[in-house]
C-alpha positions in Angstrom: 0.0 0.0 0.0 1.6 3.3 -1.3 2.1 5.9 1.5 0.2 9.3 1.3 2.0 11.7 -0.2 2.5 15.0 2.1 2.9 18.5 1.0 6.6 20.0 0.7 7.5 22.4 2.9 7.6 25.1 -0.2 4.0 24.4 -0.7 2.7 24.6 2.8 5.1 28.1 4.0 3.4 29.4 0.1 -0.2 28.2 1.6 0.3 30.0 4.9 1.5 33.1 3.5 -1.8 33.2 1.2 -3.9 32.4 4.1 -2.4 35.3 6.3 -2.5 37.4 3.0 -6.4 37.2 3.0 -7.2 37.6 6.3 -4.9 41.0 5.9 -6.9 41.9 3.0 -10.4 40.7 4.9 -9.4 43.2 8.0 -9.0 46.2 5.8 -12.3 46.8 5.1 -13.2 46.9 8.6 -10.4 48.8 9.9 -11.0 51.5 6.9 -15.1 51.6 8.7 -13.8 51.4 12.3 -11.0 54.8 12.2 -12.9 56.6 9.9 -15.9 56.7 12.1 -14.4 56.6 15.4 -15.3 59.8 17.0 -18.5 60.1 14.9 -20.4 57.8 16.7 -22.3 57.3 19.9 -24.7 54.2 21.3 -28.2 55.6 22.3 -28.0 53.4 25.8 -25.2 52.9 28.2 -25.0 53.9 32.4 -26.9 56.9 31.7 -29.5 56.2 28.8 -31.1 59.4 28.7 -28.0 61.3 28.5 -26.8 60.5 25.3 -28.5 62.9 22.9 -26.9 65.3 25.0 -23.4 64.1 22.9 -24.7 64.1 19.8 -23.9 67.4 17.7 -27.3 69.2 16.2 -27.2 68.6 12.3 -29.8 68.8 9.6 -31.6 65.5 9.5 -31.9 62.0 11.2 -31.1 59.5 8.2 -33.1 56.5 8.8 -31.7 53.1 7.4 -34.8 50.7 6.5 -34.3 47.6 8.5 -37.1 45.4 7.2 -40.8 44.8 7.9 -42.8 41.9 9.5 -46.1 41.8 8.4 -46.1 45.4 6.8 -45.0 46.5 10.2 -41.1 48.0 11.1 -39.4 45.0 12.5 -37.8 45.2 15.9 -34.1 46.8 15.4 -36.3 49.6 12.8 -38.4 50.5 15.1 -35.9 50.7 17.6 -34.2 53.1 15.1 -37.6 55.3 14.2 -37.4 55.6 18.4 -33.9 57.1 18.1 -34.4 59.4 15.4 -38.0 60.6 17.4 -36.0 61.5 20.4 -33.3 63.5 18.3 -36.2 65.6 17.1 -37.7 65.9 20.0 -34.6 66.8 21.9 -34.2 69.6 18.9 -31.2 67.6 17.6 -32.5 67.4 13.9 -35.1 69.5 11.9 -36.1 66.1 9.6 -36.3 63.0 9.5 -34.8 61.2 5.8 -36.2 57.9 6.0 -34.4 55.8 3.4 -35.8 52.1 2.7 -36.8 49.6 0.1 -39.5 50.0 -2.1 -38.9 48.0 -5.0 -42.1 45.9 -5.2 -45.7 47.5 -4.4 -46.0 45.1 -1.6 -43.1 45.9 0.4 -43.1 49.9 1.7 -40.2 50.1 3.9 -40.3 53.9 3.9 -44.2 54.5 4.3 -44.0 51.7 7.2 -41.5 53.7 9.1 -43.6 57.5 8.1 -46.6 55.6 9.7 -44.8 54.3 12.7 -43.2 57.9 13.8 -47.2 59.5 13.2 -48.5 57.2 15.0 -45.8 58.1 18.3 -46.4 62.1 17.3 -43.8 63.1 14.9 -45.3 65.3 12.6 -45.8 64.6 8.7 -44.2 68.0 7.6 -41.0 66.8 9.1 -40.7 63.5 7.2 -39.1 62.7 4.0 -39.4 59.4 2.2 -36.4 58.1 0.4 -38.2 54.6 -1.5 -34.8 54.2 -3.2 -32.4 53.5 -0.5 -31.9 49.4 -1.4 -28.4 49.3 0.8 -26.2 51.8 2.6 -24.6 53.1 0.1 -27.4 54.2 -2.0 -28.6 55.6 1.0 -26.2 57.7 1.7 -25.3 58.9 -2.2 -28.9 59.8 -2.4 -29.1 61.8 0.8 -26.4 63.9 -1.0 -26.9 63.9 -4.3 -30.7 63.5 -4.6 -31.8 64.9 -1.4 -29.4 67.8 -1.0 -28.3 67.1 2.5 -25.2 68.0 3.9 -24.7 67.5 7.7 -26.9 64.3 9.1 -27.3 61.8 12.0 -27.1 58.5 11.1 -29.4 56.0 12.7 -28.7 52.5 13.0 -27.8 49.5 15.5 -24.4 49.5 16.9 -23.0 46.6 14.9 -24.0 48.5 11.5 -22.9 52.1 12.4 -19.1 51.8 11.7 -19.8 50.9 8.0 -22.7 53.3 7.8 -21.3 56.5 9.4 -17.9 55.6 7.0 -20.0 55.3 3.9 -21.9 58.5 4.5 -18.6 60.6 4.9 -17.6 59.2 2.1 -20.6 60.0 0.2 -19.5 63.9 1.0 -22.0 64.1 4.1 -20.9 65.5 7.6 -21.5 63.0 9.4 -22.4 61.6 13.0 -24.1 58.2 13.7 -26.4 57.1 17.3 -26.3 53.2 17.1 -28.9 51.0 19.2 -27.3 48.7 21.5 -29.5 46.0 20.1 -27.6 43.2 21.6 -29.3 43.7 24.9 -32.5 43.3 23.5 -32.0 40.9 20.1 -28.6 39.1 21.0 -29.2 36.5 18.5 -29.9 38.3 15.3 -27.7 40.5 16.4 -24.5 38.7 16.7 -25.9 36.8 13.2 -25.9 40.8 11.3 -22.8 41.7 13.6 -20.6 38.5 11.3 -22.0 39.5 8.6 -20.4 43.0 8.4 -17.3 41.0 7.7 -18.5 40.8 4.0 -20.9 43.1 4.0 -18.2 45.9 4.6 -15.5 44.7 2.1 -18.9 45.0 -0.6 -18.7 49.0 0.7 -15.2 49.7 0.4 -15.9 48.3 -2.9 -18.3 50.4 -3.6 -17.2 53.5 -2.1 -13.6 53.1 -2.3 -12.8 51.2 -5.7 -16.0 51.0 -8.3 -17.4 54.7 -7.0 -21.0 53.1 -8.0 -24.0 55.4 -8.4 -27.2 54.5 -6.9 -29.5 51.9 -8.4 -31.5 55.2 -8.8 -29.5 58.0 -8.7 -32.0 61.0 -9.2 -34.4 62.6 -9.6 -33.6 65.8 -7.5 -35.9 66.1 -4.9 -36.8 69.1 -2.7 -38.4 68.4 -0.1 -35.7 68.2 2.5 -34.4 71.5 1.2 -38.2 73.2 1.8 -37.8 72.1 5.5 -34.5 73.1 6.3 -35.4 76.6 4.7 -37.7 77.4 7.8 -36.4 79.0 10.3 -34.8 77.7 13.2 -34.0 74.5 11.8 -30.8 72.8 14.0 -27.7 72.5 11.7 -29.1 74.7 9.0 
């Protein structure tokens, strides 16, 4: 019986150097999201919950990320973010509310779910603008820019997704600060599921904001709508 045949040492050092070359490669990503937003971000819980939005700096609009629905309803970590973005207007933070979300088939509203969720908790309608285009991050954030006119916003998110999301809007040419929900108090499961899959989900946005520079699935229109509310007076970060 013929011996198994092992692997010189030339093939296994060559093997290990390409293994440690792409995890380098698969940490760059990451590390591009994590220094590029640190000191941009802030969690909305912590030892003293209801003293965050006292750290976050007033700019034109909460931007919303859709999050997915249940049932034609906001699913847990959304409406955990429409709560978040409430509170900022409330607390006189932000004059509107972008809410950015899928609306590529007529039977999934992402962006009219969350506009009903924040009337129905007293935000008022003349504050609220609906972006149906925003399919990922990055055409969120290109379309709060380019589309929307916006210029200095708060992004809204969970904790695990704000890195990436306050890194893609600066790169989109938005000022940029992010409030994340702790959602692994609440949610640890799906949580730690999303919080792995930033892994890939990050190297797709360095890709796209970094390498291809892709435009929006739908990059205009230009709407004014955001512009009409930030022309009133008083409007924080205006």
């Amino acid at each position: 019986m013929l011996g198994k045949v092992r692997p010189s040492r030339k093939v296994l050092r060559r093997t290990y150097q390409g293994l440690v070359a792409l995890s380098v490669l698969a940490l760059v990503p990451m590390t591009w999201a994590w220094l590029s937003s640190s000191g941009h971000r802030v969690a909305a819980e912590g030892r003293a919950p209801a003293a965050w939005p006292a750290r976050v700096p007033e700019t034109q609009a909460a931007l919303v990320l859709g999050a997915g629905l249940y049932a034609d309803q906001p699913t847990l970590m959304l409406a955990r973010r429409l709560d978040i973005a409430a509170e900022l207007y409330r607390a006189g933070k932000v004059r509107a509310l972008l809410l950015s979300g899928d609306n590529s088939r007529k039977d999934y509203d992402e962006p009219t779910a969350m506009r009903d969720y924040l009337r129905a908790r007293g935000v008022p309608d003349a504050v609220m603008v609906l972006d149906y285009a925003g399919f990922d991050t990055w055409d969120s954030c290109v379309r709060a820019r380019k589309v929307f006119g916006a210029e200095r916003v708060t992004v809204v998110t969970q904790e695990f997704h704000l890195p990436r999301a306050v890194t893609l809007c600066r790169t989109a040419g938005l000022e940029t600060f992010g409030v994340g929900d702790d959602s692994a108090r609440r949610l640890p499961g799906p949580t730690y599921v999303y919080a792995a899959r930033e892994l890939f989900a990050t190297a797709k946005a360095f890709a796209d904001a970094k390498i291809l520079h892709s435009d929006p699935v739908f990059p205009g229109p230009r709407e004014v709508s955001l512009t009409r509310i930030l022309s009133q007076p008083g409007a924080p970060g205006a």
